[in-house]
N, C-alpha and C positions, 0 to 999 in steps of 0.2 A: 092247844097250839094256835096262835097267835098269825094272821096276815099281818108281813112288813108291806110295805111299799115298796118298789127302789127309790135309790136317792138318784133327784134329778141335777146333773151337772150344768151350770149355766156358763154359757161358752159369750163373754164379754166381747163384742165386736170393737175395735175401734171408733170411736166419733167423724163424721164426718173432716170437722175441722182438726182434730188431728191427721187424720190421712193425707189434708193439705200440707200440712205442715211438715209431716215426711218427705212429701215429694219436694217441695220449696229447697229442702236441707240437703236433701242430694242433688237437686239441679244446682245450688252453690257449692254443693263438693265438685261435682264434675268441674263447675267452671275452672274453680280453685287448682285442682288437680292441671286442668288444660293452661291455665296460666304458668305453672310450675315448670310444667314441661317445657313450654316456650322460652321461659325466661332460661331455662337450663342449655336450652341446643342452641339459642341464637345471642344470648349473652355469657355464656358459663364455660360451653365445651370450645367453640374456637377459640378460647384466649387465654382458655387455663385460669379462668376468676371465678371461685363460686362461693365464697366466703368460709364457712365453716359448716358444721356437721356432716353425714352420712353422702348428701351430696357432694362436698369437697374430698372427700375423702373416697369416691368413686372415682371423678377424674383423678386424683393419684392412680392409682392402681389403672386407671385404662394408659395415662401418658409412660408408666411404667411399663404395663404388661401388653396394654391394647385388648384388655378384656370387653367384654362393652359394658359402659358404665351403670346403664339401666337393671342390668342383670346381677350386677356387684352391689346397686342402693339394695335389691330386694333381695339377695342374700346377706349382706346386713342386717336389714331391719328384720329378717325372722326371728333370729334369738330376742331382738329388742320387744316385737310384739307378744311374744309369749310370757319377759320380763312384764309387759303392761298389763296383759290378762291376768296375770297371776296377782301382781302387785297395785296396781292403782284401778282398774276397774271390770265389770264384767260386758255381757254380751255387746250391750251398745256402742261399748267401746268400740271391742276386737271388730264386730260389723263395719261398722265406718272408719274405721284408720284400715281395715283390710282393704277395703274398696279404694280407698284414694290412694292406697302404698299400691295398687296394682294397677288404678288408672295411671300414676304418674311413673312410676318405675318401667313397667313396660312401654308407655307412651314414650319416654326416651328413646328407648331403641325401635320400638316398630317405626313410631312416625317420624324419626329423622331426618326422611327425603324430603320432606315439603317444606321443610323451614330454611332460609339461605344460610350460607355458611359463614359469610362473615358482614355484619347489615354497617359495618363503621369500624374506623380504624382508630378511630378515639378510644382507648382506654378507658379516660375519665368518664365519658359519654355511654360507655357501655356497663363500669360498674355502677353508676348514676341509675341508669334507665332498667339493667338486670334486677338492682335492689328496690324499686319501684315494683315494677311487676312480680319478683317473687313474695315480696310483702303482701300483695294484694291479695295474693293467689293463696297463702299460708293466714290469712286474716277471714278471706271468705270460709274458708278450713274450719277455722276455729270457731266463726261465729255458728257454724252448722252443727256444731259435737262435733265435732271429728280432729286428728289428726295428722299430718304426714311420719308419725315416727320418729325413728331418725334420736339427736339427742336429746330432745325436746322432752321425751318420753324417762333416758338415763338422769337426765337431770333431775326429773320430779321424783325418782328412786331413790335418788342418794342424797333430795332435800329430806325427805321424808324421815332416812335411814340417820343421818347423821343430823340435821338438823340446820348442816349451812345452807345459805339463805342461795335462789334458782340461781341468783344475776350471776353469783359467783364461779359456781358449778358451769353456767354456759359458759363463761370466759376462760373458764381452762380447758374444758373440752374444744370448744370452737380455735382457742388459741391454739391449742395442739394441733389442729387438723387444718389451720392455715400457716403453723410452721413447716408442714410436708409439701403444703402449696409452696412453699417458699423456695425448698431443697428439690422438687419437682420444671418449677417452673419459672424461679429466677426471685428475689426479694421483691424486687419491683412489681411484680405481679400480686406478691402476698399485701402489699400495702393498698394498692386494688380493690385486692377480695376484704379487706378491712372496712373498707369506703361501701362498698356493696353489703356487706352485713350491717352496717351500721345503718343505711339508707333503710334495706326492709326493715328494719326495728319501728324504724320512723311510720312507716307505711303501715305497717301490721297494726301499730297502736291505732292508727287513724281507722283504718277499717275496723277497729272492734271497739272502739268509743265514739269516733265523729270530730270533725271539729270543735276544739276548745271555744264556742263562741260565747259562751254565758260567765260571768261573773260572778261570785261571792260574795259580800262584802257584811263583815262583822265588827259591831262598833261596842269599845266600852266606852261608859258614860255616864258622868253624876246628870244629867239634865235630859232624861229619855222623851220624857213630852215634848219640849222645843225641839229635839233634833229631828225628832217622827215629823212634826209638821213640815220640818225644811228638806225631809226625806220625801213626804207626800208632795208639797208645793214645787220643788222644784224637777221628782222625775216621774210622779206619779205612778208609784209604786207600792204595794201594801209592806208592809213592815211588823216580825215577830218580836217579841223582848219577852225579856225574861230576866229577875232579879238574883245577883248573883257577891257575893263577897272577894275583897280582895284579899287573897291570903298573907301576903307580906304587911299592907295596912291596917287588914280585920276591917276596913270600910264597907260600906252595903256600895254596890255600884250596878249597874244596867246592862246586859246587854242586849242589843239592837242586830236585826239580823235580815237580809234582805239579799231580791237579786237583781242583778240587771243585765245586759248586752254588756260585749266589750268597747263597743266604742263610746257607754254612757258611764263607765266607772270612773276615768279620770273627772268628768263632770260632776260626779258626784261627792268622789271624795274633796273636792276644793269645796263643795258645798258645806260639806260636814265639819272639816277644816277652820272654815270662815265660821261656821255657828256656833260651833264650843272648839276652840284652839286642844282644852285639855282633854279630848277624849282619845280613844286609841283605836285606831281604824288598823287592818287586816284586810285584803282582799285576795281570792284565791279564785284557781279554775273551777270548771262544773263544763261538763261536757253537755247537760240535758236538764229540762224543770218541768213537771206535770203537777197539774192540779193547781189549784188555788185563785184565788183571784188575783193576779198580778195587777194588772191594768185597774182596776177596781178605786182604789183609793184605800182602800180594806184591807188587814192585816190577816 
């Protein structure tokens, strides 16, 4: 008979720098959440504008029933969060879209009192500045893992299931659910809440990429040597190439690849332009550039 050992279980702590990095993600969900909220009771609820998904479709039912609203998003969104658990992800999920569905859902109704009831009689000013702020608020969300629910969640179900593309899928659920804004609170209102959805899109994108400040620029070209130099000389910048064929000519041709600032691209390309008339410039966005020797002179 034989002495086992026991088997020793090792209990993996978190890293220091993760543990930051948790906390960072939820001090941006709460914010996110606390912006949500704001943008809900001092641009959304006095005017009947909240664009589309779970939140739109809450003020229905309170300007109908007088339920309170906060109470209707989070009976909503259950059946949606248990669709997301089950279908698009596990624990980290459910954790953080729980928290910010319960910061921002109950935050409607408890905190109501402190926020004024009507800050502008501007329409346009309000669904301007509401689609602003819940952008930012649904951007911080997103950059953290997290969620607010909502269609957000039914969309990427029935991308998934069916295969049509998200843009689509929001556009008919959001267009449904700013048609009852419409029957709720008058057309002119739904054209509003249009103007406000469309703003946070705006906003959301900007929070979760940056401003578009960097440039692209891809050149094809029989003459790669001379144009590098007039790429080097006149914005000092390194520059990649790579040889490449054309497939309608079967010609061997260059292409030249590089980046700049936006306000050095029109500069550039008249450069490029001027040096060989026949080559074929492209420029496109880039939100971001790391590594390499830009400034350098070096490719």
């Amino acid at each position: 008979m034989t002495d086992s050992k026991p088997t020793k279980f090792v209990v993996r702590r978190p890293s220091k720098a993760r543990v930051l990095q948790t906390i960072a993600d939820y001090a941006l969900l709460t914010i996110g959440a606390a912006l949500l909220i704001y943008a809900f009771r001092v641009f959304m609820l006095p005017f009947g504008i909240a664009g589309g998904g779970v939140g739109g479709a809450a003020l229905v039912v309170n300007e109908w029933t007088g339920f309170p609203p906060g109470l209707t998003m989070l009976i909503l969104n259950a059946p949606i969060l248990v669709l997301g658990y089950r279908m698009l992800g596990g624990r980290r999920f459910l954790v953080r879209t729980l928290y910010v569905v319960a910061l921002y859902n109950l935050g409607v109704d408890v905190l109501g009192d402190i926020f004024p009831d009507r800050i502008s009689d501007d329409l346009l000013l309000i669904a301007l500045f509401g689609g602003v702020v819940a952008g930012i608020g649904v951007g911080l969300i997103y950059r953290s893992s997290g969620t607010a629910a909502g269609t957000g969640i039914i969309s990427r179900i029935i991308q998934l299931r069916t295969g049509v593309p998200v843009a689509q899928i929001f556009l008919m659920l959001d267009g449904g659910v700013i048609a009852l804004q419409g029957l709720a609170f008058g057309w002119e209102k739904a054209l509003y809440a249009i103007i406000l959805l469309f703003v946070a899109g705006l906003a959301l994108d900007y929070v979760l990429e940056g401003p578009s400040v960097i440039r692209t620029v891809t050149v094809v070209t029989d003459q790669p040597e001379m144009l590098s130099s007039t790429v080097f000389e006149t914005m000092n910048v390194g520059v990649t190439g790579w040889k490449a064929t054309g497939m309608y000519t079967d010609a061997d041709r260059f292409i030249l690849f590089c980046t700049v600032t936006r306000s050095e691209a029109r500069r550039l390309v008249d450069a490029i332009r001027e040096a060989d008339p026949d080559s074929f410039t492209v420029v496109g966005d880039a939100h971001q550039r790391r590594g390499g020797l830009v400034r350098s002179g070096k490719p």
